[in-house]
C-alpha positions as CSV (number, residue, x, y, z in Angstrom):
1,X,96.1,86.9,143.0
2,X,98.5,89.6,141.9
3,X,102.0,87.7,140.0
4,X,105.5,89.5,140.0
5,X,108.2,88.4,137.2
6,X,112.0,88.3,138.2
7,X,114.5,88.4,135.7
8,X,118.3,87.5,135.9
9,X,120.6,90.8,134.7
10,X,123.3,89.7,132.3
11,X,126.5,92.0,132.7
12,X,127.6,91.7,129.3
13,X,127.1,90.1,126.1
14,X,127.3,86.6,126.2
15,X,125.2,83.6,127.0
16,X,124.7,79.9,126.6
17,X,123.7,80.6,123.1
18,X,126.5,82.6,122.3
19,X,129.4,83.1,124.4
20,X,132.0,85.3,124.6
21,X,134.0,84.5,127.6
22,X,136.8,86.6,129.6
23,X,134.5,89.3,128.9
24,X,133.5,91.6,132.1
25,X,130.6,94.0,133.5
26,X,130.0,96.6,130.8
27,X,128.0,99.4,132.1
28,X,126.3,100.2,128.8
29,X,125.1,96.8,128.8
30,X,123.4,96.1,132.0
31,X,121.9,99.7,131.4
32,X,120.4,98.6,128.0
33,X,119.4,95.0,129.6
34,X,118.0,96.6,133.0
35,X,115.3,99.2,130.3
36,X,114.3,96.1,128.3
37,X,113.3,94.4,131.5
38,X,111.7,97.5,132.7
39,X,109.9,98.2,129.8
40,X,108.5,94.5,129.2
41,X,106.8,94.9,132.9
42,X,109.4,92.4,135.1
43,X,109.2,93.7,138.3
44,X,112.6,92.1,140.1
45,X,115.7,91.6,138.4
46,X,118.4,88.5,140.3
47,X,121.9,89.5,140.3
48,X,123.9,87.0,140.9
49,X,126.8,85.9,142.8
50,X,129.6,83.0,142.0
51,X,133.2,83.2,143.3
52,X,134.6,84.2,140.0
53,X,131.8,86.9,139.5
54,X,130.7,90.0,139.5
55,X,130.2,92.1,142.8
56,X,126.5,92.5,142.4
57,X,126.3,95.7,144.7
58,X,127.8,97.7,142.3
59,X,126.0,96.0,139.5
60,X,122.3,96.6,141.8
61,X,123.5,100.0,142.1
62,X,124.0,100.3,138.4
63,X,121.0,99.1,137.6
64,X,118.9,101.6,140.3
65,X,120.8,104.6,138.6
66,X,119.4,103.6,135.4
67,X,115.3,102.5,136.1
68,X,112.7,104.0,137.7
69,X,111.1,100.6,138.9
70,X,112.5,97.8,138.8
71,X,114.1,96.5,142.0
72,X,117.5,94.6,141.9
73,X,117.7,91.2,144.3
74,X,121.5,91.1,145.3
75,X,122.3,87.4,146.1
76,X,124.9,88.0,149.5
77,X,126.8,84.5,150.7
78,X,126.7,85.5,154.4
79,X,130.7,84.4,154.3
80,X,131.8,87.5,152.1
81,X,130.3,90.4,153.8
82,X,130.2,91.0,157.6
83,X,126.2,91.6,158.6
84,X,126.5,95.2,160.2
85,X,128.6,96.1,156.9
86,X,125.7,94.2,154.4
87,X,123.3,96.5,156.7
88,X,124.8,99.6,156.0
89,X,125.3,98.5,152.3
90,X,121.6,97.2,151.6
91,X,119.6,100.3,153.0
92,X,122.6,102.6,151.3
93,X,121.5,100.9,148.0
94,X,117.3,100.9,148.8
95,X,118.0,104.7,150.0
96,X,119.2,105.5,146.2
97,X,117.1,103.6,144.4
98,X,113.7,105.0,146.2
99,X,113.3,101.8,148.5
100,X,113.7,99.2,145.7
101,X,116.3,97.0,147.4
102,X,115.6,93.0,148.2
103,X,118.2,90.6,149.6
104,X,118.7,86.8,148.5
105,X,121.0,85.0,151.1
106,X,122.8,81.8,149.5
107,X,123.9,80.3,152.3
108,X,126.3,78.0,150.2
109,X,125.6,74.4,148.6
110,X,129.3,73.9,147.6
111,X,132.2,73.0,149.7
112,X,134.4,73.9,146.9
113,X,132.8,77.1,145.7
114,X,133.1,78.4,149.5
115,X,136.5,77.4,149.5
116,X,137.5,79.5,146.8
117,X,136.8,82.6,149.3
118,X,138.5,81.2,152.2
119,X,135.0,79.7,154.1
120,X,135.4,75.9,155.4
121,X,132.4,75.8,157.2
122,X,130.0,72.6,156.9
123,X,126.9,72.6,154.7
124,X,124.9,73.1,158.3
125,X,126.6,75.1,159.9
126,X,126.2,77.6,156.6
127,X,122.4,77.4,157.2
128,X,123.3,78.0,161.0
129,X,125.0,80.9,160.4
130,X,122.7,82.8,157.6
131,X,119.9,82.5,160.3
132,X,122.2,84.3,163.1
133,X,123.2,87.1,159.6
134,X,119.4,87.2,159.1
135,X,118.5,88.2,162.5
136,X,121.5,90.7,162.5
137,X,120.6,92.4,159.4
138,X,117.1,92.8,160.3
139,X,117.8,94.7,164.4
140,X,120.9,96.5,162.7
141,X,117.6,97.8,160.1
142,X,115.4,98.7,163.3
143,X,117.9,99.6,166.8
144,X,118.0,103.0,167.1
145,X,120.4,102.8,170.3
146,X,124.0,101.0,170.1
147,X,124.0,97.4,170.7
148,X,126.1,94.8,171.1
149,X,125.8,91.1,169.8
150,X,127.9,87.6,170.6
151,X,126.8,84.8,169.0
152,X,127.8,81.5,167.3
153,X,129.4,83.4,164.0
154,X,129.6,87.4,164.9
155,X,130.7,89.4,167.1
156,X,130.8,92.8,167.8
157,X,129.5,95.8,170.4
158,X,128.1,99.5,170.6
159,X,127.5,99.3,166.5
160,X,124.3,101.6,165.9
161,X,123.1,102.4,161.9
162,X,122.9,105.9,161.0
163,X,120.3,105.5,158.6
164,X,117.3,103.3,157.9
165,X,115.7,101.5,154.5
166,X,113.4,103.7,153.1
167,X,110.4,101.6,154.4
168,X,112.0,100.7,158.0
169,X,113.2,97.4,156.5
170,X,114.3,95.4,153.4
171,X,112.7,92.2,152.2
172,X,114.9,89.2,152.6
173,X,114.4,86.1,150.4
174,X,116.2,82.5,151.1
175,X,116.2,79.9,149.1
176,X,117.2,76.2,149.0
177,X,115.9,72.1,148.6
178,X,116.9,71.0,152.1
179,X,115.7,70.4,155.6
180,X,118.0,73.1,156.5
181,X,116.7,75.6,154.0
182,X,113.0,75.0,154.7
183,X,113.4,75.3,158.5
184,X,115.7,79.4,158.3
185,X,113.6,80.1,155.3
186,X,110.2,79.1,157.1
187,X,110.9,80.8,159.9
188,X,112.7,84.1,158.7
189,X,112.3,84.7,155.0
190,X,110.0,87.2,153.7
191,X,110.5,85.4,150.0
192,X,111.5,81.7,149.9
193,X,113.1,80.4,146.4
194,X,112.5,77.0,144.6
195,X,114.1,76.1,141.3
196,X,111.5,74.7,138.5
197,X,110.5,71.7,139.6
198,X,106.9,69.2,138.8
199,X,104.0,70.4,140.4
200,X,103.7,67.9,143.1
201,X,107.1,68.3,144.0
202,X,106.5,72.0,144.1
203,X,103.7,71.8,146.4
204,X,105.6,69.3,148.7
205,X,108.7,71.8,149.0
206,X,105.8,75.3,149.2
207,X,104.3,73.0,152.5
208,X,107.6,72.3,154.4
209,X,108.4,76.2,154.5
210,X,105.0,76.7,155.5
211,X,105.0,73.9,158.2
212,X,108.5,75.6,159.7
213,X,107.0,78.8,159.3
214,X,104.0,77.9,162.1
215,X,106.8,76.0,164.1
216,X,107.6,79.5,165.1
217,X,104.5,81.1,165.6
218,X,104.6,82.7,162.5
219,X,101.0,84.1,161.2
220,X,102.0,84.4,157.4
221,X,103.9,82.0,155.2
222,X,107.1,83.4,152.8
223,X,105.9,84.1,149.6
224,X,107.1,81.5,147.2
225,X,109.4,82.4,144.2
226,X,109.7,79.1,141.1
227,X,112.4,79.8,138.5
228,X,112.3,78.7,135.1
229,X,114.0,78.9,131.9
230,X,111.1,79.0,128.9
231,X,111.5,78.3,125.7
232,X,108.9,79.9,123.4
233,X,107.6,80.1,119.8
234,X,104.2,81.1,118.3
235,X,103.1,77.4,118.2
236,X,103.8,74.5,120.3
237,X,105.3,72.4,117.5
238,X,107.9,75.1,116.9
239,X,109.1,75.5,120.8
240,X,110.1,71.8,120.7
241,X,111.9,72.6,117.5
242,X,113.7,75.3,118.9
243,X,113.9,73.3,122.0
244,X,116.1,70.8,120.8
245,X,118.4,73.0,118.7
246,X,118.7,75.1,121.9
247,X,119.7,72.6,124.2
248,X,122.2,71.2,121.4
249,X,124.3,74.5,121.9
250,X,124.0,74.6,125.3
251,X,125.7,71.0,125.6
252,X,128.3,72.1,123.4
253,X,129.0,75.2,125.4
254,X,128.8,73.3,128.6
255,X,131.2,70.6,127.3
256,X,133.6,73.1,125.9
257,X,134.0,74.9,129.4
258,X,132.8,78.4,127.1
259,X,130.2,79.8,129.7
260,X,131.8,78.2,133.0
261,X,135.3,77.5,133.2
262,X,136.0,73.9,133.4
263,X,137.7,74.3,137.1
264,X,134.4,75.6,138.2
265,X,131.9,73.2,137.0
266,X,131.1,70.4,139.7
267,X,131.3,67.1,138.6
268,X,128.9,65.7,141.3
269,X,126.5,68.6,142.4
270,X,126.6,68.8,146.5
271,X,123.7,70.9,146.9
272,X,119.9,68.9,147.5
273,X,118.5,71.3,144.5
274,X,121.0,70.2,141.6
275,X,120.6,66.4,143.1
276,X,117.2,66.7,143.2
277,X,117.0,68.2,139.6
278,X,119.0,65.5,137.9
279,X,116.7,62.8,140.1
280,X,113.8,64.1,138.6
281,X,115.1,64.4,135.0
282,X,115.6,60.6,135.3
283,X,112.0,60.1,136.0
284,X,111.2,61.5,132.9
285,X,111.7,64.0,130.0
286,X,108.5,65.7,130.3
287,X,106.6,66.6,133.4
288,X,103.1,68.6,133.5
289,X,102.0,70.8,130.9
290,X,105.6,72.0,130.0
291,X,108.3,71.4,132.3
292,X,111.2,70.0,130.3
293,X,114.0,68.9,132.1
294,X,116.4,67.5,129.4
295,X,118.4,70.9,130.5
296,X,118.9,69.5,133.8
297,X,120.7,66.8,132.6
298,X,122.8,68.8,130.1
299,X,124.4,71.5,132.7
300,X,124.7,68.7,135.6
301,X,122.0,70.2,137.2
302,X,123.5,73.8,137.6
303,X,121.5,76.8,138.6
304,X,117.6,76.7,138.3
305,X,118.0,74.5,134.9
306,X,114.4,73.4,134.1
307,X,112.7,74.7,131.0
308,X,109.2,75.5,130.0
309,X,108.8,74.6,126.6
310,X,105.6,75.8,124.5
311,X,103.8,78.2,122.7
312,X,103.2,81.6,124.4
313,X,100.1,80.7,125.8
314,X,101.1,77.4,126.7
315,X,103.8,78.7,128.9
316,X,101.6,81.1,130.4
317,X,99.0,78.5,131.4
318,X,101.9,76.3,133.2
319,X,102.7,79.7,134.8
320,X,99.3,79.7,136.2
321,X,99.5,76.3,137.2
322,X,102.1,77.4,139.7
323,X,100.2,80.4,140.4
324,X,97.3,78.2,141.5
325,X,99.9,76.5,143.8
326,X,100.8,80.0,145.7
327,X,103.8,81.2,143.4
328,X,103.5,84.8,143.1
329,X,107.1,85.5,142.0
330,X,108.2,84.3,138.9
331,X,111.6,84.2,137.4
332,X,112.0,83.5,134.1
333,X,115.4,84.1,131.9
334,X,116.3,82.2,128.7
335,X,119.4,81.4,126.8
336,X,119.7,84.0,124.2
337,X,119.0,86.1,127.6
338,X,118.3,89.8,126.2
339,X,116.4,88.5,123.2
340,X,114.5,85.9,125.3
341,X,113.2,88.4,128.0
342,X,112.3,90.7,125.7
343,X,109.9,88.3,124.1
344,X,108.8,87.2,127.4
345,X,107.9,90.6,128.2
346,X,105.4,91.1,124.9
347,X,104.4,87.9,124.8
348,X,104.2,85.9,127.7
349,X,104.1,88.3,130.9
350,X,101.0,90.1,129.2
351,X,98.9,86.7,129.2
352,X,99.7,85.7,132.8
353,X,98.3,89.3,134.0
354,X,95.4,89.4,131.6
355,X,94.1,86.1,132.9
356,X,94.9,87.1,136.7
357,X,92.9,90.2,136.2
358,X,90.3,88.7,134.4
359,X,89.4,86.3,136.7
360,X,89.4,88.9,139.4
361,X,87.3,90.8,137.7
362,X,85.0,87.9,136.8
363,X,85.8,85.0,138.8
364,X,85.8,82.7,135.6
365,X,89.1,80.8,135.0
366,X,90.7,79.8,131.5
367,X,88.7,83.0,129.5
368,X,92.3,84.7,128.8
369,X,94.6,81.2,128.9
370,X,93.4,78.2,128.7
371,X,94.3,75.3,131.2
372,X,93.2,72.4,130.1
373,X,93.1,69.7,133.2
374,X,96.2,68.0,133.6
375,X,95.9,63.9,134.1
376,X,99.4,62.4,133.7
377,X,98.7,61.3,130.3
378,X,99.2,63.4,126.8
379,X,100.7,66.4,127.6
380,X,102.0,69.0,124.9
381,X,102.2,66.4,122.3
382,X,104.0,64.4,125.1
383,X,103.2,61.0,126.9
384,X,104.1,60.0,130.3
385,X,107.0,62.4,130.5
386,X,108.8,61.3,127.4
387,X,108.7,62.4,123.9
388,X,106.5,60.6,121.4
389,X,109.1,60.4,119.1
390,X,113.0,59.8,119.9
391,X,114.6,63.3,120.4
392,X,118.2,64.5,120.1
393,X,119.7,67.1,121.9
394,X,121.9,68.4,119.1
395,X,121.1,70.5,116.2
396,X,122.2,73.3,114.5
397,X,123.0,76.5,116.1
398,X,120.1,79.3,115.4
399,X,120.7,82.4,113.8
400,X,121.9,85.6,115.9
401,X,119.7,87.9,116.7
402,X,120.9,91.4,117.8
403,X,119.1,93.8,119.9
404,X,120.0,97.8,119.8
């Protein structure tokens, strides 16, 4: 089984680590951050979208106009961009970059963070609506005669593209924890998103999009794409060290409204995945091999929050473990971001391959990374999910490090 990493661009210098906020998209930057993720071998790189944020077409484009490889997701809320105009500006972008262009559709989990840009539609009717922009971006990629379309959200007639994506299409990937988000992304989505959660959990959430996917007839399954944040040292004892002084920052930063503003944050998370996050983090500290989700709790549940916390080859075998589930798309970004992908990228991402090829090569498992069986009980100098000694989640800050 072949594995591709995704990153997550950062636009300028600053991070949970170390922020620097009011700062905004420095092309130097994202062209320096976009070759170190190139050169450590991710294949994807996320770029995001908030309200306050970045437009991340011009920060794709920056990003083609500077690699030779990697391809740039550029999240799209269905709400800010009409679909014949996203057509036009996703194959414009996959024509320039040499047919490197995916799509993530966030169809919105916040009432308020929709509100900001003017869009008061319910959580459902969201979901309703990025299936109706799916379908539209994918005929406006294929009809070769004008057409005209009236439906529940859009509405328009005799609009015809004048030029294709390089390969006829783009790949579109959805995401999302609900009912809602299983049955679009099961029956549409060439790549399905889950944020970092226990295996079993995992598997549960990788068989709903499956199950809608065959509601519709559908002979293949969307790949599956897990997200995690890892934090990584040469041995397992000093990940948990760095673990904890890590998330002490982090708290502080979240608490002092440095990395997002204090009118953005959400008290009480609306969307399934931030709720389901902070349910799980009650259950337990510790989950699996690795999965730490003390970070969930810290940030409120905000973005794809779980960590991965372990030596190098610790994190690569609960990499695998998801692997063995069906993940073949990775993402993985830290909190010192540049500094932490770049290590990923000589330290982790090798491992992960050289095990995948070896086994093809071989069929014998564990030769490269080793994956011991898991069995609920001591795991990672853990027990049960909870650390063996009492942990805090302050510390002091760690040192700066600086990349040219």
């Amino acid at each position: 089984m072949t594995v591709e990493f995704i990153s997550l661009i950062n636009v300028w210098e600053s991070s949970e680590l170390f922020p620097k906020p009011g700062g905004a998209p420095d092309a130097d930057y994202i062209r320096k951050y976009a070759r170190y993720l190139e050169d450590g071998g991710f294949d994807y790189t996320l770029v995001a979208y908030y309200s306050a944020g970045y437009d991340p077409f011009t920060v794709s484009a920056t990003i083609a106009a500077h690699t030779e490889r990697i391809k740039p997701i550029v999240a799209l809320r269905p709400n800010t961009l009409y679909p014949t105009v996203a057509a036009q500006s996703l194959a414009t972008l996959d024509q320039l970059s040499g047919g490197r262009a995916t799509v993530h559709i966030i169809s919105g989990g916040s009432d308020q963070e929709q509100a900001r840009h003017g869009d008061y539609t319910t959580k459902d009717e969201r979901y309703d609506r990025s299936e109706e922009y799916v379908k539209l971006l994918r005929r406006a990629w294929t009809e070769t005669e004008p057409w005209d379309h009236d439906g529940r959200f859009y509405k328009f007639e005799n609009f015809v593209a004048g030029f294709r994506p390089v390969n006829g299409t783009i790949p579109v990937s959805v995401g999302g924890s609900s009912e809602a988000a299983y049955r679009v992304g099961g029956a549409l989505g060439d790549i399905f998103g889950l944020w970092g959660e226990p295996l079993a959990e995992t598997r549960e959430q990788i068989d709903k999009v499956a199950a809608q996917a065959r509601l519709v007839g559908r002979t293949d399954t969307p790949r599956t794409w897990v997200t995690f944040r890892p934090i990584t040292a040469p041995t397992d004892e000093l990940a948990w060290e760095k673990a904890h002084r890590t998330i002490g920052i982090v708290e502080q930063t979240h608490r002092s409204g440095g990395f997002v503003p204090r009118h953005l944050a959400k008290a009480n998370p609306q969307n399934v995945g931030s709720q389901r996050a902070l349910e799980i983090a009650e259950r337990g500290d510790v989950h699996d091999r690795a999965l730490w989700t003390v970070p969930s709790k810290v940030t409120n549940g905000a973005g794809a929050s779980s960590a991965l916390v372990g030596s190098y080859e610790t994190v690569a075998a609960a990499i695998l473990d998801y692997v063995d589930l069906g993940a073949d798309l990775v993402s993985i970004r830290g909190y010192d971001n540049l500094n932490d992908a770049i290590d990923y990228g000589r330290y982790v991402l090798p491992l992960v391959r050289e095990e995948l090829a070896h086994r093809e090569a071989t069929g014998e498992r564990g030769k490269v990374v080793a994956q011991p069986p898991l069995d609920g009980g001591h795991v990672n100098g853990h027990v049960n999910g909870h650390l063996n000694a009492e942990a805090t989640t302050t510390g002091p800050a760690p040192a700066t490090r600086k990349v040219s």
